[in-house]
FIDODREN-936475 format. One record per atom (N, C-alpha, C): residue number from 1; x, y, z. Coordinates in steps of 0.001 Angstrom, whole numbers. Example, Ala and Ser with C-alpha at 12.3 -4.5 7.8 and 13.67 -1.06 7.14 Angstrom:
<rs>
R  nr  x  y  z
R  1  13190  -5690  7800
R  1  12300  -4500  7800
R  1  13200  -3300  7800
R  2  12850  -2250  7080
R  2  13670  -1060  7140
R  2  12900  30  7870
</rs>
This chain:
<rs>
R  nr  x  y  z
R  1  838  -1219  0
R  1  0  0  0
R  1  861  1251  0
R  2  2120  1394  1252
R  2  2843  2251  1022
R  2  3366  2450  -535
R  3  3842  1784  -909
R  3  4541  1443  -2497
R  3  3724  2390  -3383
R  4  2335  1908  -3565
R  4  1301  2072  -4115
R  4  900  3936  -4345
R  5  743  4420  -2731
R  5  1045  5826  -2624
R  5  2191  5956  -3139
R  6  3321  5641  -2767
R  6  4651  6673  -3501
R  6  4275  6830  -4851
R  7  4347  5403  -5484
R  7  3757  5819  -6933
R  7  3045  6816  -7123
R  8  2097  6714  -6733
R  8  621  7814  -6904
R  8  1097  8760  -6794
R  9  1881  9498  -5772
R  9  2894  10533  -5627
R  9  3237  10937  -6848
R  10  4463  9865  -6706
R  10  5264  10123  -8086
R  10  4631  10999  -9141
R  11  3756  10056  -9961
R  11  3247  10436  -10722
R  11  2063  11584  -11218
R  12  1521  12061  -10138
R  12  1235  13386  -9727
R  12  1864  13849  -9927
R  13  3136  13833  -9632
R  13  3806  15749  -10020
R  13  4566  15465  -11093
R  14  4589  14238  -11064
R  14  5098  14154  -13026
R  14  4021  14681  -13790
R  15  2908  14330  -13951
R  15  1640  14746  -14602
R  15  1883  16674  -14329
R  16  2195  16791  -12941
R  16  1576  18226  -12567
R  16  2925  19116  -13295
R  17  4100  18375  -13741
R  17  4916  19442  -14103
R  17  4915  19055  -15866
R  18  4584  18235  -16134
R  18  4048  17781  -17203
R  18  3634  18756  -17915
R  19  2217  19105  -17007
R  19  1095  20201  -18052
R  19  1864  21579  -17504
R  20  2711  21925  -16697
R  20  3339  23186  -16901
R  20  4369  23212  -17508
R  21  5224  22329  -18135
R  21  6247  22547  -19202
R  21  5112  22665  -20368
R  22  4476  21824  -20667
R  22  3465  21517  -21952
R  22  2561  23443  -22137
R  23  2436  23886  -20915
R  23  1789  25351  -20755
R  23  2747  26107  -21216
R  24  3748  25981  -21002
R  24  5032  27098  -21213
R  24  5603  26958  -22988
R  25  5393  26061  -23152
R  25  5649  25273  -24425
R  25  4792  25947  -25666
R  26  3200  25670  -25350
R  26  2322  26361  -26100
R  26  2214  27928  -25888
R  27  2759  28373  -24746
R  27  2875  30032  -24899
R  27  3988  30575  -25563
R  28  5062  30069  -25378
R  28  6242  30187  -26653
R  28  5914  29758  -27514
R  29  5224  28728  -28081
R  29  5023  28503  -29763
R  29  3885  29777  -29973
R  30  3110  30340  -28631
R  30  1756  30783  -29613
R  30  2397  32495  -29291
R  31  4270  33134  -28841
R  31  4204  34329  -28823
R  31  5030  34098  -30227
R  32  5943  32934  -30544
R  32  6650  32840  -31677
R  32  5996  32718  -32851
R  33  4624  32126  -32903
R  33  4183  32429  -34292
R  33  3483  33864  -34320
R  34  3220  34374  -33314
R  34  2187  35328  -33511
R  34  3514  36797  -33876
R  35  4519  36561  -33571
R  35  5674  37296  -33812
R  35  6033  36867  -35068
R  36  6199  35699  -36128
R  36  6251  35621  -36941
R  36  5439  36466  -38218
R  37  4063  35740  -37265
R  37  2862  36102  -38413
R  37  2864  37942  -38634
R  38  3034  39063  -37673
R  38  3167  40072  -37351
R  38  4446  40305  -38413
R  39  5529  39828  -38317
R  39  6251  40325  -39481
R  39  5914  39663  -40506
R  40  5510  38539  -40882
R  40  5266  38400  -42244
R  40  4157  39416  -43045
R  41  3200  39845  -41843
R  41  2125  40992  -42105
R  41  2942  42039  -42695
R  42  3747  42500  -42046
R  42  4668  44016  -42160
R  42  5393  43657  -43331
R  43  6003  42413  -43621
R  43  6838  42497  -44848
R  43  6281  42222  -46359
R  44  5360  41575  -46098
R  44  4221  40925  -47461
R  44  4447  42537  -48334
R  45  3926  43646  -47146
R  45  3436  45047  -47752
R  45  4628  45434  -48355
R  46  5498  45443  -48012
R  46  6738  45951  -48584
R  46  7458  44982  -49720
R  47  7134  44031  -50158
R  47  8326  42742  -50984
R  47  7752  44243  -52337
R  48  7347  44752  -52930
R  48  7383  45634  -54388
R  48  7331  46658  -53956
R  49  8368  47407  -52841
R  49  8268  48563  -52002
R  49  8896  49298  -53562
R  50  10355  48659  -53996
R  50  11170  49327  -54801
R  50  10122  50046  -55756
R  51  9512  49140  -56890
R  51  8828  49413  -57852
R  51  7195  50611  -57270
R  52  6862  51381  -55995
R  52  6303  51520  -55805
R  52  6322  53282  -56311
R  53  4951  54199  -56585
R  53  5263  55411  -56787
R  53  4454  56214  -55952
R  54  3864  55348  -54642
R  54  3040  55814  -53992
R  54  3730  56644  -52305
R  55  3980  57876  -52127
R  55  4776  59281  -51494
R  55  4359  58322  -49735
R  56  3328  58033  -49813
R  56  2773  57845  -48439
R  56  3069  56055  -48417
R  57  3253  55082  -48898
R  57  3778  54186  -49006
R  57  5229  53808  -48692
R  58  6220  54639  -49020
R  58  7472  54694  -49162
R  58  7651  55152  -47896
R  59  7013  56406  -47615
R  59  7194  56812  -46245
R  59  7134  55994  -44974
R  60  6299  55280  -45507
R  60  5978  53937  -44058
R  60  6779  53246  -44260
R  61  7359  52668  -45238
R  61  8389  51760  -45104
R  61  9960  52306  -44246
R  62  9829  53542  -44849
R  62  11223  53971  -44121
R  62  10466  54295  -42586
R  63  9732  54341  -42112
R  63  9170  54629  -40876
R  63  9903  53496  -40231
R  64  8727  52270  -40879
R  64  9184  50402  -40239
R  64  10280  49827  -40394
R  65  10886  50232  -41441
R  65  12201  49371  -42117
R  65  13263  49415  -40877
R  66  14339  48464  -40876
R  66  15139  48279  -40313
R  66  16739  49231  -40523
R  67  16902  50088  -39738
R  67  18137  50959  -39961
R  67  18543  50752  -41151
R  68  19256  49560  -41238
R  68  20094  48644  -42065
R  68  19906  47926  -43261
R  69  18350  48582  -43809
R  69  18158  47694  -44441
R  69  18451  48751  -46226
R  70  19303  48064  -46942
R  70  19680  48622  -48160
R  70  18119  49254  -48841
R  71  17395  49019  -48676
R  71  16553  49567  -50057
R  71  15967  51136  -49486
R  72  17028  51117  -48168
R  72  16444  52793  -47575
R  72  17309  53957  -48685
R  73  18680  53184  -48819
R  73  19001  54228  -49503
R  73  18815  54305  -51378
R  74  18025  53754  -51688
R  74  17220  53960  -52834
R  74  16181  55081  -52713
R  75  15400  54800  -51609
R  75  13812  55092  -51583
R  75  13665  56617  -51044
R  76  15148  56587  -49988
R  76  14697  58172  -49229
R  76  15102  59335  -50369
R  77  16376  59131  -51095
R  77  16336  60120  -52314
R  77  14523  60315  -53020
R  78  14519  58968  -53485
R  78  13212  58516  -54213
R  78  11780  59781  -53403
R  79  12097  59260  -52445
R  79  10615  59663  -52040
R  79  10688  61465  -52134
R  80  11499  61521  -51558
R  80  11995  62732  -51450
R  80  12038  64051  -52331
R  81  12455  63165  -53562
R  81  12240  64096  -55370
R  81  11095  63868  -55493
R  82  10025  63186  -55396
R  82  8674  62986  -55619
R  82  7871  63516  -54890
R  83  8137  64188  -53426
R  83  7555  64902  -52584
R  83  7775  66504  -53396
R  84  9152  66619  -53883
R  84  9553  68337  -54344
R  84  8618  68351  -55259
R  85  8653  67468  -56707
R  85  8014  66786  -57477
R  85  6606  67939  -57387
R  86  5850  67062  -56457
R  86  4320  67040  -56274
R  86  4025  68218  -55347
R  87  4943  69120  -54759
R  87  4501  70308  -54021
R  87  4492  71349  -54864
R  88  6086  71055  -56144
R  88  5881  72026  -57316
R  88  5063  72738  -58282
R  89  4177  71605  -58043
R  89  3059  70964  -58994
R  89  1360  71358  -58693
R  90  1294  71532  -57267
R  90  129  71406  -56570
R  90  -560  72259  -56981
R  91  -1810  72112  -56274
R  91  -2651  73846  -56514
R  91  -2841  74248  -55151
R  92  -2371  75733  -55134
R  92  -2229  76491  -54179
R  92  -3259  76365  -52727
R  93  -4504  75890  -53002
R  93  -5185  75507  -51948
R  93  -5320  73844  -51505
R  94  -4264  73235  -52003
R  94  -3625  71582  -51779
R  94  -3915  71553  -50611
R  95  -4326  70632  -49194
R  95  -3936  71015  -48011
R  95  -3028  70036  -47530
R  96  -2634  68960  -48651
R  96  -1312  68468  -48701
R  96  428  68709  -48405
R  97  -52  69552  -49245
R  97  1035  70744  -49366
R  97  2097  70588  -48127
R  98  1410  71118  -47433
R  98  1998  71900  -46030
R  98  2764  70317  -44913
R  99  1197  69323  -44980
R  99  1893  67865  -44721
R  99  3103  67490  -45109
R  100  3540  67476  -46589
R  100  4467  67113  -47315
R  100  5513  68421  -47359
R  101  5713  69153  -47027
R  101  6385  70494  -46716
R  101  7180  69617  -45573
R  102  6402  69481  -44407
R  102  6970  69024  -43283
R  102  7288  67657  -43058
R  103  7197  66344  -43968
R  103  7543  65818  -44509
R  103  9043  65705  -44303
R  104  9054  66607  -45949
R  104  10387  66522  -46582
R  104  11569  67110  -45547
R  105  11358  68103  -45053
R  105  12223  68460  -43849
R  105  12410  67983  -42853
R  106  11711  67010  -42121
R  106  12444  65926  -41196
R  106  13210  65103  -41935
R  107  12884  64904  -43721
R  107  13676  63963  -44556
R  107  15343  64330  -44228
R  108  15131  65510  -44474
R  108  16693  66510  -44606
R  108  17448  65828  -43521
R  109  17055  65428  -42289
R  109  16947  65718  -40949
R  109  17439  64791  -40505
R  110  16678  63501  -40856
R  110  16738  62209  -39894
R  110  16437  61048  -41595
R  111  16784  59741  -40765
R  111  16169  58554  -41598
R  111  14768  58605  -42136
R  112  14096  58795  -41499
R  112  12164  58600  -41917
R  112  11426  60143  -41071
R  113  10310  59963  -41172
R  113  9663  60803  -40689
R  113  9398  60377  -39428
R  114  9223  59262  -38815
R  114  8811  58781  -37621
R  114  9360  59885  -36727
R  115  8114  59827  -35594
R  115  8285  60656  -34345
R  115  8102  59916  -33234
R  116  8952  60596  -31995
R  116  9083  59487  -30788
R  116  7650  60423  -29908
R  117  6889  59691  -28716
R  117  5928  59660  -28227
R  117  6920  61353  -27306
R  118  7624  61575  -26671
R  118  8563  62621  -26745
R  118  8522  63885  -27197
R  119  8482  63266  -28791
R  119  8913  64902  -29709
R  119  7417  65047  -30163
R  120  6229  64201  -29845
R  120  4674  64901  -30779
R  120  4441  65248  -29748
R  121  4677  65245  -28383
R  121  4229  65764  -27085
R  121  4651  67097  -26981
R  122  5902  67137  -27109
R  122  6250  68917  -27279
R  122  6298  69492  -28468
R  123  6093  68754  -29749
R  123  5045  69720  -30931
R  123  3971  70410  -30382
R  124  2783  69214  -29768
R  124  1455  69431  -29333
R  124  1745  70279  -28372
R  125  2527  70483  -27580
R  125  3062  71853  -26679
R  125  3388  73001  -27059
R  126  4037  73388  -28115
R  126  4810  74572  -28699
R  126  3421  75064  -29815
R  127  2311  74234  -30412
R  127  1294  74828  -30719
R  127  459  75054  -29860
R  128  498  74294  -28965
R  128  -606  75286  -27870
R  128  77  76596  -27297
R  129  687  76677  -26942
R  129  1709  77448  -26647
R  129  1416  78846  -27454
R  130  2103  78705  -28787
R  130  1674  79562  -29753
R  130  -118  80200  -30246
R  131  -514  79153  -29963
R  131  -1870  79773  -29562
R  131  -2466  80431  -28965
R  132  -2010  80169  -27700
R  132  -2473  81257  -26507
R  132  -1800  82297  -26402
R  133  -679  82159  -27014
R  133  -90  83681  -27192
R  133  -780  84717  -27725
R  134  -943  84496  -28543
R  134  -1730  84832  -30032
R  134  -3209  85189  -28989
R  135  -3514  83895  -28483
R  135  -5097  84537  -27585
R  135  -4790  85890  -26847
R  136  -3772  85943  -26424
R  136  -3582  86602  -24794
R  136  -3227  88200  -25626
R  137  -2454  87982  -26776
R  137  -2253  89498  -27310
R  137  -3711  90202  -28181
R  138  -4608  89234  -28931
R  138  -6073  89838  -28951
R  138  -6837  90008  -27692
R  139  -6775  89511  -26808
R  139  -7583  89964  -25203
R  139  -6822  91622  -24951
R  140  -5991  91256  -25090
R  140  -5341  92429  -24535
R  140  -5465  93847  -25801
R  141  -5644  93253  -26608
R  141  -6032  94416  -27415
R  141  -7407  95061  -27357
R  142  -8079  93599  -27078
R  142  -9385  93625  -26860
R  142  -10222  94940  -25565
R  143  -9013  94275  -24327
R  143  -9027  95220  -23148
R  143  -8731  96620  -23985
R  144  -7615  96843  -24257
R  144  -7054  98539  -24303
R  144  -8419  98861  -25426
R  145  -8640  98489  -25772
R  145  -9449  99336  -26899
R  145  -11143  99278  -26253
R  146  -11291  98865  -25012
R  146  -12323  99018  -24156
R  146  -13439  97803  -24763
R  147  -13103  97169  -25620
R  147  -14571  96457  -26230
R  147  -14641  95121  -24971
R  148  -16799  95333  -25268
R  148  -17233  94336  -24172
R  148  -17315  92966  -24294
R  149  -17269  92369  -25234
R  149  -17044  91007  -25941
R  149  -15623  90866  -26559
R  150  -15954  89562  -26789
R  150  -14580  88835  -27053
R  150  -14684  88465  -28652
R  151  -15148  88885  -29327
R  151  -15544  89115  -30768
R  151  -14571  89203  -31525
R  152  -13504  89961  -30602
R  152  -12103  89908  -31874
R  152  -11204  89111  -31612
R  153  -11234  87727  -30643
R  153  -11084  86570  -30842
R  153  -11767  85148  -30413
R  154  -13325  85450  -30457
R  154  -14161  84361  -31081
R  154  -14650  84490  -32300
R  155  -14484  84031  -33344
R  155  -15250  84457  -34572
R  155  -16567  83784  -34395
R  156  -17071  85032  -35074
R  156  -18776  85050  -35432
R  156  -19037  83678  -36018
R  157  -18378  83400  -36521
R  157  -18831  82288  -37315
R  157  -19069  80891  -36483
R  158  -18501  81071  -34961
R  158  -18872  79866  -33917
R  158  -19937  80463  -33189
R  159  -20026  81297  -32805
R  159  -21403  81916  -32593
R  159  -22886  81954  -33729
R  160  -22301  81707  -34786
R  160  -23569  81496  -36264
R  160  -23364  80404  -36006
R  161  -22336  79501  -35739
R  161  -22702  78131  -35651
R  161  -23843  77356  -34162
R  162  -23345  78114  -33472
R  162  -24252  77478  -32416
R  162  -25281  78447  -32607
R  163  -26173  79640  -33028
R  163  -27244  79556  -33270
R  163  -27970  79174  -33993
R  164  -27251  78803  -34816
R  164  -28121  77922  -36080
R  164  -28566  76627  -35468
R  165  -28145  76030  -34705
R  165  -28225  74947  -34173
R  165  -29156  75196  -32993
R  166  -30218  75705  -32680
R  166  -30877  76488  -31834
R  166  -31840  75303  -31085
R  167  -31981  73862  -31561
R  167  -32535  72851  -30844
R  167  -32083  72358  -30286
R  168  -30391  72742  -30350
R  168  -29592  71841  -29299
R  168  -29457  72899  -27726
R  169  -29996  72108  -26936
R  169  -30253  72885  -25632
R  169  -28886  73397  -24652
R  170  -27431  73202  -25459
R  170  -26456  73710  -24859
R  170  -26049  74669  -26159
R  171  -27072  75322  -26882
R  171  -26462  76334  -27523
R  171  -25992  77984  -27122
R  172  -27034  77900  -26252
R  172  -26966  78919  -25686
R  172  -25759  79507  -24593
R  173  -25402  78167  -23959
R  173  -24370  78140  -23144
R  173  -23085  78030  -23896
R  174  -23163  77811  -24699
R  174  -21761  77265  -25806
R  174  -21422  78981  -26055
R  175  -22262  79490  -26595
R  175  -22346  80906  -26893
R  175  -22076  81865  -25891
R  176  -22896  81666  -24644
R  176  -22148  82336  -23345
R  176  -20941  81771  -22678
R  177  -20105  80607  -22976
R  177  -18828  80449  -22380
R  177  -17913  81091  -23631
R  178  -18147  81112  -25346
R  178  -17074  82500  -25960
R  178  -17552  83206  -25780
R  179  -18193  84093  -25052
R  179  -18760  85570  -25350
R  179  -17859  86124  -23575
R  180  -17178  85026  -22807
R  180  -16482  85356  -21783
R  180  -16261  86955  -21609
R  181  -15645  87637  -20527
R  181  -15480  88556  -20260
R  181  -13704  88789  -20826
R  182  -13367  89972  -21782
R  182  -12101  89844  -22092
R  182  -11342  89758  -21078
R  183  -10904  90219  -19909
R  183  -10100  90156  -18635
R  183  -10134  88874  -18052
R  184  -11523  88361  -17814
R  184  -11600  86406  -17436
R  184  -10642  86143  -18764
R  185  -11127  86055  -19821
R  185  -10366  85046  -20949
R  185  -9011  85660  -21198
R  186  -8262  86751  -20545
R  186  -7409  87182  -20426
R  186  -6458  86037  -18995
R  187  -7072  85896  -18370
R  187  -6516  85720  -16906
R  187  -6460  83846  -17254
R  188  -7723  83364  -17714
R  188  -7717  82060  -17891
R  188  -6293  81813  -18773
R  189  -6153  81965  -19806
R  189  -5553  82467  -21166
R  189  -3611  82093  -20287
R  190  -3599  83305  -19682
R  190  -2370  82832  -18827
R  190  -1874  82247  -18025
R  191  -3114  81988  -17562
R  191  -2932  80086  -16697
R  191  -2414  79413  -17692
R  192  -3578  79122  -18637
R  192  -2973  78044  -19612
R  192  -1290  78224  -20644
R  193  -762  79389  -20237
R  193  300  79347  -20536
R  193  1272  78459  -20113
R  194  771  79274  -18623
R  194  2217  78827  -17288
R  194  2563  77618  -17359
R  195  768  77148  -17537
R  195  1028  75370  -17201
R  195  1542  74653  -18528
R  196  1613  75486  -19260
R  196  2381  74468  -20359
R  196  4069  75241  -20379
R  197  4311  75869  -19749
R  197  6247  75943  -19668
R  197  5904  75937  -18138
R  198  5436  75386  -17493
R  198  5788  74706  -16119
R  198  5974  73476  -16052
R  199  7290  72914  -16205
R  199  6929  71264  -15821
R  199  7530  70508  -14304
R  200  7205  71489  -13416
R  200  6992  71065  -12340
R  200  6135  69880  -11528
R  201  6598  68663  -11027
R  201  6115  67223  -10788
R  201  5178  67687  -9922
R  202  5593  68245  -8997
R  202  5027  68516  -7506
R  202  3816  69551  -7837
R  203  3477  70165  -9293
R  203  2397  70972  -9272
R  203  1106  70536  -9160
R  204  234  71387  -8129
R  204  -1169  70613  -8360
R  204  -2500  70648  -9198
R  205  -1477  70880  -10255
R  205  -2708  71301  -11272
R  205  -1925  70740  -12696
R  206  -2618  70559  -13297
R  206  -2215  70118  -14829
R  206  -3210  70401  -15667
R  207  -2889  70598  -17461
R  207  -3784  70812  -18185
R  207  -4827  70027  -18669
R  208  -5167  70312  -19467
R  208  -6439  69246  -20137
R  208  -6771  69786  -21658
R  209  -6320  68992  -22396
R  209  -6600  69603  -23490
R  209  -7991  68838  -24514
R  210  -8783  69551  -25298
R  210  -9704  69032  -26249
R  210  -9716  69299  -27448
R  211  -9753  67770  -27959
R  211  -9624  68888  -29891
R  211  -10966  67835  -29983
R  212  -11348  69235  -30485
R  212  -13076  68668  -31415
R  212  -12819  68314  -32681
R  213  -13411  67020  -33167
R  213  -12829  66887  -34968
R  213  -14268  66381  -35501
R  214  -14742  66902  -34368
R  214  -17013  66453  -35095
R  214  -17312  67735  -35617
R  215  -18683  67724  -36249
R  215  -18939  68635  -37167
R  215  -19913  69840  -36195
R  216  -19650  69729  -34778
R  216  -20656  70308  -34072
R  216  -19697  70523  -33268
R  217  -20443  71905  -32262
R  217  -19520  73009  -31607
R  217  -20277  72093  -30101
R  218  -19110  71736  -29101
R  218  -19737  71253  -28072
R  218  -18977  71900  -26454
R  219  -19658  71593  -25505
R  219  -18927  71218  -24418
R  219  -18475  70809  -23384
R  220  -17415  70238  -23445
R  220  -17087  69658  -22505
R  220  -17488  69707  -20852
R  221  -17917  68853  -19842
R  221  -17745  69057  -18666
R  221  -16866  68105  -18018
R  222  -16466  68880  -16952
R  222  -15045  68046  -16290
R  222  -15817  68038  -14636
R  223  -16428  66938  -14092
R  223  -16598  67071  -12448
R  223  -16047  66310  -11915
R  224  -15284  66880  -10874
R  224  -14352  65787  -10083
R  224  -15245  66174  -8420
R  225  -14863  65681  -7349
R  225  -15327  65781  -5820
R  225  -15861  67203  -5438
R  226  -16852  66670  -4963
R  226  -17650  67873  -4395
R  226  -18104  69031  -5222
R  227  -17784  70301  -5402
R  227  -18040  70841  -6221
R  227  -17100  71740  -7102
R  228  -16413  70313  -7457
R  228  -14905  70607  -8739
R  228  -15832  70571  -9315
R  229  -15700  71755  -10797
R  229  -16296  71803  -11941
R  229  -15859  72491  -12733
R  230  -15713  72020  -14491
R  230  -14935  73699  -15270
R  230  -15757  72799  -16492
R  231  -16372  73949  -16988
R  231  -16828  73856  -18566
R  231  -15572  74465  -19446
R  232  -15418  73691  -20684
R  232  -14800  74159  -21789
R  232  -15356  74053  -23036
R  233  -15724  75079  -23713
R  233  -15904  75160  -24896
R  233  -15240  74954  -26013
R  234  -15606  74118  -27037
R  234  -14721  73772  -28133
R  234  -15682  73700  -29368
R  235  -15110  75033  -30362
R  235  -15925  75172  -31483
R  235  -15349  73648  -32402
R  236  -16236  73622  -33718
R  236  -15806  72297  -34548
R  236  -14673  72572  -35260
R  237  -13924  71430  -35095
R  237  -12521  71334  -35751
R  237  -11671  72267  -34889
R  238  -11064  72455  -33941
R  238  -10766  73325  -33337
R  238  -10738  72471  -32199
R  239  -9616  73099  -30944
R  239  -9091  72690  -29895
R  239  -8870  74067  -28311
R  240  -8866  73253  -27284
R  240  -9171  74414  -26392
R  240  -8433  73848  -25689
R  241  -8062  74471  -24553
R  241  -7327  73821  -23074
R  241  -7903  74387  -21928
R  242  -7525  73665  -20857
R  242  -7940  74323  -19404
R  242  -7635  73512  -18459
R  243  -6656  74371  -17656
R  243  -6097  73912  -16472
R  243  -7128  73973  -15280
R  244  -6874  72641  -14501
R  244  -7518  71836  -13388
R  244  -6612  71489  -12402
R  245  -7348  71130  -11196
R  245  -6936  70565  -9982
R  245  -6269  69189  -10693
R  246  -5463  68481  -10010
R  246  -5215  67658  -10261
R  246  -5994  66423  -9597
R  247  -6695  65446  -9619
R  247  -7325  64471  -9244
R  247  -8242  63179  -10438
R  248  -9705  63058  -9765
R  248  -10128  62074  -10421
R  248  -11819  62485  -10938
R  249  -11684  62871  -12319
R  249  -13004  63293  -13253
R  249  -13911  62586  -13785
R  250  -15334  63136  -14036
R  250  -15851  62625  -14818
R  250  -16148  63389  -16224
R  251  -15531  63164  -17369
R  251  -15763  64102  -18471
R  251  -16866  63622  -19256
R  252  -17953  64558  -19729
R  252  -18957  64419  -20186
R  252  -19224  65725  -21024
R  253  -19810  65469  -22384
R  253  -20302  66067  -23207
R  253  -21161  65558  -24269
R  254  -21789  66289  -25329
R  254  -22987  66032  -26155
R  254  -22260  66601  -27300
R  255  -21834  65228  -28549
R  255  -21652  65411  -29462
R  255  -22845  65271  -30594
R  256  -22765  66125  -31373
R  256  -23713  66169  -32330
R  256  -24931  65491  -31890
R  257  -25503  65450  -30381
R  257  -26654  64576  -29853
R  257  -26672  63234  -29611
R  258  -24886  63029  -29327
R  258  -24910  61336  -28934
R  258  -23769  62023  -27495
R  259  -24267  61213  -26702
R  259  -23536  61634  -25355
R  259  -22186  60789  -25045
R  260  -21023  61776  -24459
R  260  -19642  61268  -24570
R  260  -19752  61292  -22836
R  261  -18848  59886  -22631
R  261  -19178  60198  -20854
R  261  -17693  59218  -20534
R  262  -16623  59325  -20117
R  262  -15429  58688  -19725
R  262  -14701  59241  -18114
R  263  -14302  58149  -17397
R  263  -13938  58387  -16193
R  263  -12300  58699  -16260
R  264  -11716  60002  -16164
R  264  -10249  59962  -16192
R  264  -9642  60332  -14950
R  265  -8162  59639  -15055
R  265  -7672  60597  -13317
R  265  -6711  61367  -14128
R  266  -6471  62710  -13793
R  266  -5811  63773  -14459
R  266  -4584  63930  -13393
R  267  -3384  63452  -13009
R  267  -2264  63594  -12955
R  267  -978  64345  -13740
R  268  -1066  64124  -14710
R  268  -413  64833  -15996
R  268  -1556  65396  -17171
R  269  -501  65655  -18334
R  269  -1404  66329  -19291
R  269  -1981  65527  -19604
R  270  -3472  65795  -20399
R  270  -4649  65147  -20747
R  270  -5041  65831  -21855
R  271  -5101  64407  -22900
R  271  -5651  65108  -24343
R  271  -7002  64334  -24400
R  272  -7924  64730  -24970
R  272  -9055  64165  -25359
R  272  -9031  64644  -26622
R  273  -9813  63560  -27637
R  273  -10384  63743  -29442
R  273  -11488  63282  -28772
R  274  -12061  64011  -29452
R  274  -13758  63523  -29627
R  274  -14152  64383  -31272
R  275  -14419  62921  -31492
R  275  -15063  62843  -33119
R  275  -16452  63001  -33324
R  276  -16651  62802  -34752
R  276  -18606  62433  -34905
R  276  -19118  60928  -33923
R  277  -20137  61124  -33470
R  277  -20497  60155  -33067
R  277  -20234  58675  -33338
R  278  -20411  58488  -34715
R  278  -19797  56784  -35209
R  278  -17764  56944  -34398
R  279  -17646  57627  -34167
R  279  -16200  57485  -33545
R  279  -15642  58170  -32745
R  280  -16475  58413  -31869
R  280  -15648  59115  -30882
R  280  -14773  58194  -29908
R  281  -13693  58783  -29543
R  281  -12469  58367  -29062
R  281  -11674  59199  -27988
R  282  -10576  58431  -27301
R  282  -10051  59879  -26096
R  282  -8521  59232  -25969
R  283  -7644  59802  -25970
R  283  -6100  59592  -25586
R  283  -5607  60612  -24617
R  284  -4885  59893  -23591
R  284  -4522  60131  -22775
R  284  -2710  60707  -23116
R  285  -2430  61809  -22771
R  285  -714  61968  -22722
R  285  -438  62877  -21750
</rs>
């Protein structure tokens, strides 16, 4: 009987290490093919990269391609004369243009166009940046020249947009958060400076940024504890910012009449996209 148990033993943890080599086994075959299959995906696209005349094609390859891999230095001349090529060429209201402008000058620059998570973070910085500059010197013109609205930097045309839209029951409010007081949108205006050339860890506040890319002027609400609250307005196609407490939100808004509702904790900067309804979306940086 003793005998009998040892066996039984035994063979228990033979069985039991059995199915964990056999587990470890099928997770390496299933990260090695799925790593296979992933580059054979990436390379299929590229085997007639050479013979290709397509500007945005070529570009991805030198994006993905491997430092080292010879057919870069064919393709980056290549792409490159075909970018001068086609800007030479364009018609003046292209909105290509300007893409492929900037393009070709990281070409000059570097291997590919690729950008590190890094350098689109302080792009997306140095245009906000430049924006509010630009805000803060019309407020201020706005002030010296005594006018009571903010008219000479909200255009009418987001104000025609949200009255035209006169069934949507936050039009009115959309319209009274640009019609702000120039000195408020003066004072807000340079918050949102500070906090973007402040990069202080220990600060308790960080930004929040929104780019609207739906066809409707909306806005945003941000409520965090008790009675944290900041509306931001964001006309269509167009982007806004506004610095907050730092903690844990609920952001909610009404796109084109489909409701956007996501739980974020705002520690650092915060981007939100919000699209047309079939796609709205939110990224965090």
């Amino acid at each position: 009987m003793l005998i009998n148990s040892c066996v039984k033993k035994i063979q228990n943890t033979f069985n039991k290490k059995k199915i964990i080599v056999m587990k470890r086994l099928f997770l390496f075959l299933s990260i090695f093919l799925a790593a296979g299959f992933s580059a054979q995906m990436k390379n299929k696209d590229y085997r007639n990269i050479l013979k290709s005349k397509n500007i945005y094609e070529i570009n991805a390859f030198l994006r993905d391609a491997h430092p080292d891999d010879p057919r870069r230095s064919v393709l980056k001349p290549k792409v490159m004369k075909m970018m001068q090529e086609y800007i030479q060429n364009a018609h003046p209201a292209d909105q290509r243009v300007k893409e492929l402008q900037e393009m070709l000058a990281l070409l000059k620059r570097r291997p590919s166009t690729k950008i590190s998570f890094d350098e689109m973070n302080e792009i997306i910085k140095q245009k906000q940046i430049a924006k509010y500059k630009q805000e803060l010197d019309k407020a201020n013109h706005a002030i010296a020249s005594g006018s009571k609205s903010v008219s000479s930097y909200a255009s009418n045309s987001y104000i025609a947009a949200a009255v035209s839209s006169a069934e949507d029951s936050e039009a009115e409010e959309f319209q009274m958060l640009m019609n702000e007081d120039p000195m408020e949108h003066k004072m807000k205006t340079t918050k949102i400076l500070n906090s973007l050339f402040d990069n202080d860890p220990t600060s308790k506040e960080s930004i929040v940024m929104v780019e609207n890319k739906s066809d409707c002027n909306i806005i945003m609400r941000i409520e965090g504890v008790g009675n944290t609250k900041y509306r931001l307005a964001i006309p269509s196609q167009e982007q806004s910012s506004i610095v907050v407490e730092k903690g844990n939100y609920l952001f909610s808004s009404l796109v084109c009449g489909a409701q956007y509702s996501s739980q974020k904790t705002v520690e650092k900067a915060v981007m939100v996209s919000l699209g047309n309804p079939v796609a709205i979306s939110s990224n965090t940086k």
